[in-house]
C-alpha positions in Angstrom: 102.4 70.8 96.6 101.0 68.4 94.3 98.8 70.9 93.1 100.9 73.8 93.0 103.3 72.0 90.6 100.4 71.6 88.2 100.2 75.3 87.7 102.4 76.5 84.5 104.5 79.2 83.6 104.6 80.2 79.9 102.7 77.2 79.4 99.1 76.2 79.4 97.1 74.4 82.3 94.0 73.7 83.3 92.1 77.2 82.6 91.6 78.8 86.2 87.0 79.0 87.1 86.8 82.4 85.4 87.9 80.7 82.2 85.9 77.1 82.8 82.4 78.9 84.0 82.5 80.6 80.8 83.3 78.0 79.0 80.5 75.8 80.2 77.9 78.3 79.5 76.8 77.7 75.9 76.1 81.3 73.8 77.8 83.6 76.4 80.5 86.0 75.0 83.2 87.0 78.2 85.1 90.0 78.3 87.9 89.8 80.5 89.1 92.6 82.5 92.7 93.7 82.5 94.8 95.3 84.7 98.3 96.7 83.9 100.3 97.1 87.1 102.9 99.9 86.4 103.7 103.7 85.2 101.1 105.2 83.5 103.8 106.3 81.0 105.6 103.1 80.7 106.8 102.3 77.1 105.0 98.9 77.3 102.0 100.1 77.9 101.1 101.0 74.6 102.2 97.7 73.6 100.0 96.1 75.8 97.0 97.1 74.5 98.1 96.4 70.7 98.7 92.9 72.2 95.2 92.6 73.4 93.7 94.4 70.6 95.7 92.0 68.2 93.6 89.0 70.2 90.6 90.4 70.2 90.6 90.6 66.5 91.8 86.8 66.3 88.6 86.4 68.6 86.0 87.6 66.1 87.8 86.1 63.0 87.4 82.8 64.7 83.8 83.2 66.1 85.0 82.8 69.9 83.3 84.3 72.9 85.7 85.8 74.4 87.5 89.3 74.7 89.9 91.7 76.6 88.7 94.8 77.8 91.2 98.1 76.9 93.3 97.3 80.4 92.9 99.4 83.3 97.0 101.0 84.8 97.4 100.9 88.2 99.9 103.1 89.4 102.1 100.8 92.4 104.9 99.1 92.1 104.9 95.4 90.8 105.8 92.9 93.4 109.4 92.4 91.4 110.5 89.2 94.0 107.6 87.3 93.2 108.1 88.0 89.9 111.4 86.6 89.4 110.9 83.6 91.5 108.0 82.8 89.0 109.9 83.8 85.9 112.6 81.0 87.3 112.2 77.3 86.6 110.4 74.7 88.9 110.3 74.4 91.7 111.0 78.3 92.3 108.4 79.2 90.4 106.2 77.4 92.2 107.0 79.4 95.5 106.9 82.9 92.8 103.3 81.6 92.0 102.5 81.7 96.1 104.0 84.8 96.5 102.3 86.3 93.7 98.8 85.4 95.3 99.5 87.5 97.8 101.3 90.2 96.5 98.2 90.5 94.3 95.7 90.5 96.6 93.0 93.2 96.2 94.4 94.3 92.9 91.2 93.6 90.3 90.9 92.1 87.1 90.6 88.7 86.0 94.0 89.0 83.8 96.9 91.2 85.7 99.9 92.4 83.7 102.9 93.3 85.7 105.4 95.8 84.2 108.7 94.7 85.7 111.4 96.7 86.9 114.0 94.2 87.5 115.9 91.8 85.1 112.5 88.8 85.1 112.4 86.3 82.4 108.5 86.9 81.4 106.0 84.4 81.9 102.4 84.0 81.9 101.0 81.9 84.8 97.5 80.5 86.0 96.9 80.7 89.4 94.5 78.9 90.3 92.4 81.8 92.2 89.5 82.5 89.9 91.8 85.0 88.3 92.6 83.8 83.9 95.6 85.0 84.5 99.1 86.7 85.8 101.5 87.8 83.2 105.1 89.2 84.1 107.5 91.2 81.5 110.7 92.2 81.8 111.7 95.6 81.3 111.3 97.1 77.7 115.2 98.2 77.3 116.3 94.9 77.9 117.2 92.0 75.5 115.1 90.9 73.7 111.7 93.0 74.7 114.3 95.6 73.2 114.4 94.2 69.7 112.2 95.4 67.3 109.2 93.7 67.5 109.8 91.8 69.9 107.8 92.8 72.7 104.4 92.9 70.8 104.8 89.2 70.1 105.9 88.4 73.6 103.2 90.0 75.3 100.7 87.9 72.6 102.4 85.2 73.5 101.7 85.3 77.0 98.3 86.0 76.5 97.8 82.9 74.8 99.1 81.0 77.3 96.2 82.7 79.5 93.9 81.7 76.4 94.6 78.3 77.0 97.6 77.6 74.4 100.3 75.4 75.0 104.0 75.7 72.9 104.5 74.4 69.7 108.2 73.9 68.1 107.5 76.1 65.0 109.6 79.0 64.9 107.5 81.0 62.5 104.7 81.0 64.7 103.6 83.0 68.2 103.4 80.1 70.5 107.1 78.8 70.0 108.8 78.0 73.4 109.9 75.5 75.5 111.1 73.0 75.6 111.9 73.6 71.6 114.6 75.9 70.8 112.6 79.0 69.9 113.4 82.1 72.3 112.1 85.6 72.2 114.5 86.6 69.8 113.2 85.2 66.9 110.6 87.6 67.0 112.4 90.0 65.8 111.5 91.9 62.9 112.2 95.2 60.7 108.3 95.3 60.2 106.0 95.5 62.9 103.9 92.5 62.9 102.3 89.4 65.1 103.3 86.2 64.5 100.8 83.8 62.9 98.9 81.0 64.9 99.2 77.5 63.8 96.1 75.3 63.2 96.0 73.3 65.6 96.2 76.5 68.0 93.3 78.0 66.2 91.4 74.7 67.0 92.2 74.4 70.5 90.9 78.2 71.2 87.8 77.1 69.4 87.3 73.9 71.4 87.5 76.2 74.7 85.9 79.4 73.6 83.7 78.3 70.9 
């Protein structure tokens, strides 16, 4: 249990072995392979891959070796228990995390992306498996993935959490969260646009992918 507990949730822990192999290995560049688990003609689709896009162009402005792939969509339903016992805090989400290692067992891709159905608070766990990454979002029509541009920066968020970034309590920037008073909401916005990184983020994801 000890070890489950250690795994975060919209936070950053230690980086799962896809992530630490390539980080030991001096000059190699990773691509890491997404898959979106959802519609094919779900809204947040198209926002995905502007998120990932968006971080792979913070990747080559910062010299890192690392980048996402354009996301492969699976069409099957996402495994919506698992994913609100993860999106819940501990120690429920510890339990969401177990049942998402199953749920997700043969689905490919070192990052997975599940388009909710049900009312989840979105996250962005490690797991532990070999696997960067499990991201969960909640439904595009509801608050605040529903406020203009929001859902960009949430799904960039998330991904920086599978990055390796932690929360910060800066408000104007993307990794705002817990357990400062920043929320989703604040990434709302009449002009579409990704909120900055800070500094000390930009040096961290050079430490681990430089």
């Amino acid at each position: 249990m000890a070890g489950l507990l250690a795994l975060t949730a919209c936070g950053a822990g230690e980086s799962a072995p896809a992530l630490s192999q390539a980080r030991e290995q001096p000059g190699v560049s990773t691509t890491l392979r997404v898959t979106i688990l959802g519609r094919p003609d779900d809204v947040r689709v198209p926002v995905v891959r502007e998120a990932l896009g968006h971080w792979n162009a913070v990747a080559a402005r910062l010299e890192l070796r690392v980048r996402f792939d354009s996301a492969t969509v699976v069409d099957r339903p996402p495994p919506e228990d698992a994913l609100r016992a993860t999106g819940r805090a501990m120690p429920w989400r510890a339990l969401g995390i177990l049942r998402l290692r199953r749920a997700l067992t043969g689905v490919r891709g070192d990052v997975v992306i599940a388009l909710s159905r049900a009312d989840v608070i979105s996250f962005g766990v490690t797991t532990g498996t070999g696997r960067a990454g499990v991201i969960g979002l909640r439904p595009a029509d509801r608050w605040p993935l529903s406020l203009p541009n929001a859902a960009r920066n949430v799904v960039a968020h998330e991904l920086g959490h599978v990055l390796g970034l932690e929360h910060n309590a800066d408000s104007t920037t993307l990794m705002c969260g817990r357990p400062a008073p920043c929320r989703p909401s604040a990434f709302a916005s009449e002009r579409a646009r990704f909120f900055p990184l800070t500094r000390s983020d930009e040096q961290a994801l050079r430490k681990r992918w430089r």
